[in-house]
N, C-alpha and C positions, 0 to 999 in steps of 0.2 A: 533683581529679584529672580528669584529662580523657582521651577515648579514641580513637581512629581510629576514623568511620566511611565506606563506602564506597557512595552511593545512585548512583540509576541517575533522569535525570529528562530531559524532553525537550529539544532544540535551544533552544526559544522560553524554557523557563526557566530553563535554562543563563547561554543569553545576555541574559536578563531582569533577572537576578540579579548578572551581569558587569556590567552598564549601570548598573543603578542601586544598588548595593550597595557595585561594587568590588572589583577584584582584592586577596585578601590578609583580604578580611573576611564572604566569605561565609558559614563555619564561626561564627561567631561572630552574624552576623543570622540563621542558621535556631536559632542553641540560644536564642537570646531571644526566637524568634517561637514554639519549639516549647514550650517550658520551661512556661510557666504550663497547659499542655495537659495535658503528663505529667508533672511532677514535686507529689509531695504536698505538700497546702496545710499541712500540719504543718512544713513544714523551711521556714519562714518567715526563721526564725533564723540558719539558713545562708546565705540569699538574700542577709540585707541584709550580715552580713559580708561577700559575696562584692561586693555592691554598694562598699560602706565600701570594699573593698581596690584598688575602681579606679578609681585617681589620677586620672584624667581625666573620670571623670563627679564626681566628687568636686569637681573642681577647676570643674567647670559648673556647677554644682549653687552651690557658695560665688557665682558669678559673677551667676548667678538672685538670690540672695538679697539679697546688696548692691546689684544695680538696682535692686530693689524698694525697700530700705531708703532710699537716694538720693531715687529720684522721690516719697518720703514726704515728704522734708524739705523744707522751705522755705517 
């Protein structure tokens, strides 16, 4: 579940976060940068489901592993 929130932060990290983050994904690098801060080290179990459920780190993640596997061989 996810929820609206609405902060209030300066010019410089407005546009900080515009620059190097990206329109469209800021919501998403402040709850990955905030998340191990405030969420309990018990819902571990949640995290990696939540992990597992997206396709695209998922999909990096396979890609990580077969370079390595690759530059093993030969």
């Amino acid at each position: 579940m996810q929820r609206k929130l609405t902060i209030t932060v300066s010019d410089e990290v407005y546009h900080g976060l515009y620059r190097h983050v990206g329109r469209g994904h800021i919501s998403r690098y402040v709850d990955e940068l905030l998340r191990p801060l405030v969420v309990a080290h018990d819902d571990r179990a949640a995290l990696y489901r939540e992990a597992a459920a997206d396709e695209e780190r998922e999909r990096e993640a396979m890609e990580w592993i077969e370079a390595d596997l690759d530059e093993g061989v030969g």
